[in-house]
N, C-alpha and C positions, 0 to 999 in steps of 0.2 A: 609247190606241194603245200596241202593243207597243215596249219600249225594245228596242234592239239586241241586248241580252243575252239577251234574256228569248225573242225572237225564237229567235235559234239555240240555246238548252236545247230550246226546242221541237220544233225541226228535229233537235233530234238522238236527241227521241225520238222523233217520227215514223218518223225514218230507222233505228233498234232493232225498232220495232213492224214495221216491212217488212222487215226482214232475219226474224224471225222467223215471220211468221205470211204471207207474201205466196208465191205462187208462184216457181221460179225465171226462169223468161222473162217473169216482169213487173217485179221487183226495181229495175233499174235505170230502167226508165220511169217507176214511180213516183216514183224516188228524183229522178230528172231533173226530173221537177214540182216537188215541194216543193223541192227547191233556187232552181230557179226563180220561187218568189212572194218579192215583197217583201212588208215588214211589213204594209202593211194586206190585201195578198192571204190572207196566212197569217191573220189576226185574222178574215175574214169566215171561211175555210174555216174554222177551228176552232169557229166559232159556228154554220155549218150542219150540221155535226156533230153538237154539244148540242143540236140540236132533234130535239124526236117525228117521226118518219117512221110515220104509223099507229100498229099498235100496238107497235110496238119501238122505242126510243130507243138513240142510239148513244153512247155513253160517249166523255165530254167526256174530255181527255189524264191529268187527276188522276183520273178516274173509272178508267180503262183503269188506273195506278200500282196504286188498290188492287185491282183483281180481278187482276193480276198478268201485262193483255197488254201491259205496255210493262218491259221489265226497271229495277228499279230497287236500291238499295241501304238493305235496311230494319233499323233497327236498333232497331225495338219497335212492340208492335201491342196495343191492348186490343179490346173487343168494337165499338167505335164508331170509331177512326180508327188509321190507319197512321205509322210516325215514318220518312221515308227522307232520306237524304244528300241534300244540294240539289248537281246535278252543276255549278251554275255558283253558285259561292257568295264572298259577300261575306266567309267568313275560313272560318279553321280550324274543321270541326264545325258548319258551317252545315244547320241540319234545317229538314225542311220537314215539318210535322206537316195529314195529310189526313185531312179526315173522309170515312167511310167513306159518308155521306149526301149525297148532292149537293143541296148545301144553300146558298143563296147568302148568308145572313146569320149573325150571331152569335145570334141568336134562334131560328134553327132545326134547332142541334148540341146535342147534352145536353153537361151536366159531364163526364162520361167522356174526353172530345175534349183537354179542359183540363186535367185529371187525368192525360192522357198525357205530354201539354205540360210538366209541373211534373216529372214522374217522368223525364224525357230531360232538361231542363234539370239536373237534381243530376246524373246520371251524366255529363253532357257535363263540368260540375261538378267534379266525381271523375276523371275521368281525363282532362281535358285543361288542367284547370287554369285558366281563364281570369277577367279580374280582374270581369266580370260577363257578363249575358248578354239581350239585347232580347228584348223577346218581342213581335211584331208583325203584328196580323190586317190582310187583305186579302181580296181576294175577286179570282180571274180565271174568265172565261167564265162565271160563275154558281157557282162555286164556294170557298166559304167556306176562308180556310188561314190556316194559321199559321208566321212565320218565328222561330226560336230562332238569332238572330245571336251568338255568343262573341264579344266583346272584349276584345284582348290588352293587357299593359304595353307600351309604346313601340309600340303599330302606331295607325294613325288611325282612328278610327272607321267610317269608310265610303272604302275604298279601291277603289272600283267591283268588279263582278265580274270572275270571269277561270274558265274553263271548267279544271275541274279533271280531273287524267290519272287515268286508270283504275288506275293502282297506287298512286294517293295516296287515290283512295275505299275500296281493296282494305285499304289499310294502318289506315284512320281507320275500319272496320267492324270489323276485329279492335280495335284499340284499345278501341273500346266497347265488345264484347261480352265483352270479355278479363272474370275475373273475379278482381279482387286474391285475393290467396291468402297465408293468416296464415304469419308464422312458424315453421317448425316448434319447438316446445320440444324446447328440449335433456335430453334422456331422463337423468332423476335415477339413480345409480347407487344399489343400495342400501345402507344403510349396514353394513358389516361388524358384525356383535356377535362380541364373544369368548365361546365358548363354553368355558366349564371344566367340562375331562373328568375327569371321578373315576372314576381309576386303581385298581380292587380287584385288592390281594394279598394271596395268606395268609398267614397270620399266621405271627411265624420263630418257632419254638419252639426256646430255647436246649439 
């Protein structure tokens, strides 16, 4: 069953994917629905979703992150999975690394998925500083993922989640895409040579 948190990341992207892609005179009804289910209403409907409808299947809410109908905040992507901001995250730098294969086990994502994973962990690494960092597979609705949790000096390891504001993801997206940038060197002047000029005069004839 969905935890409470987990519950409303969902609802809040449900509630993105209808502001963007829904009609305006339906907006608010649908939004009134899904506000409307408790956790296990939401856990059935997100599951009769992931299922085939004939021959078209409807992209489960990680499926929908990576083809890009629910907006999300992605800060690396190889050929096989996406790295985005987890908008309700258990600390600073929380990624949620999705395979781009809706795939419900760890047997059925190539290396490349893991290789992202490794590659976001140093940068998160590198510019956040952190004294390490979890790396933790799951799977929701049939869908294989991975958490890159950072853990800090004096904070406690698992401080439950808490729904992060839009200018703290806006700030933590630049931060990681930002690229250090060397020093410039101090431009060597160059070194003067003394040039001795030979002065020709003629000669004094007494």
């Amino acid at each position: 069953m969905l935890s409470k948190e987990q519950a409303e990341g969902i609802k809040k992207q449900i509630f993105q994917q209808i502001e963007s892609s829904f009609p305006e005179d339906k907006k608010e009804a649908a939004r009134k629905e899904i506000e409307s289910m408790n956790h296990e209403e939401l856990e059935e409907f997100m599951e009769m979703n992931s299922k085939k409808s004939g021959k078209e299947q409807s992209k489960c809410i990680f499926c929908s992150i990576v083809f890009g109908d629910i907006e999300s905040y992605k800060i690396g992507e190889n050929e096989d999975a996406v790295a985005v901001l987890e908008i309700n995250p258990i600390s600073r730098g929380h990624v949620l690394i999705i395979p781009k294969k809706h795939a419900s086990s760890k047997k059925e994502v190539s290396e490349k998925v893991f290789e992202l994973a490794d590659e976001i962990s140093k940068k998160i690494k590198s510019k956040l500083s952190p004294k390490k960092i979890s790396l933790e597979e799951k799977e929701m609705f049939g869908h294989f993922l991975i958490d890159l949790i950072p853990e800090y000096e004096g904070e406690e390891k698992r401080k439950g989640r808490k729904q992060a504001k839009i200018e703290e993801l806006l700030e933590l997206l630049k931060s990681l895409h930002e690229e250090k940038k060397d020093k410039p060197k101090p431009i060597e002047k160059p070194k003067s040579k003394k040039i001795e000029e030979k002065i020709w005069l003629p000669r004094r004839i007494p």
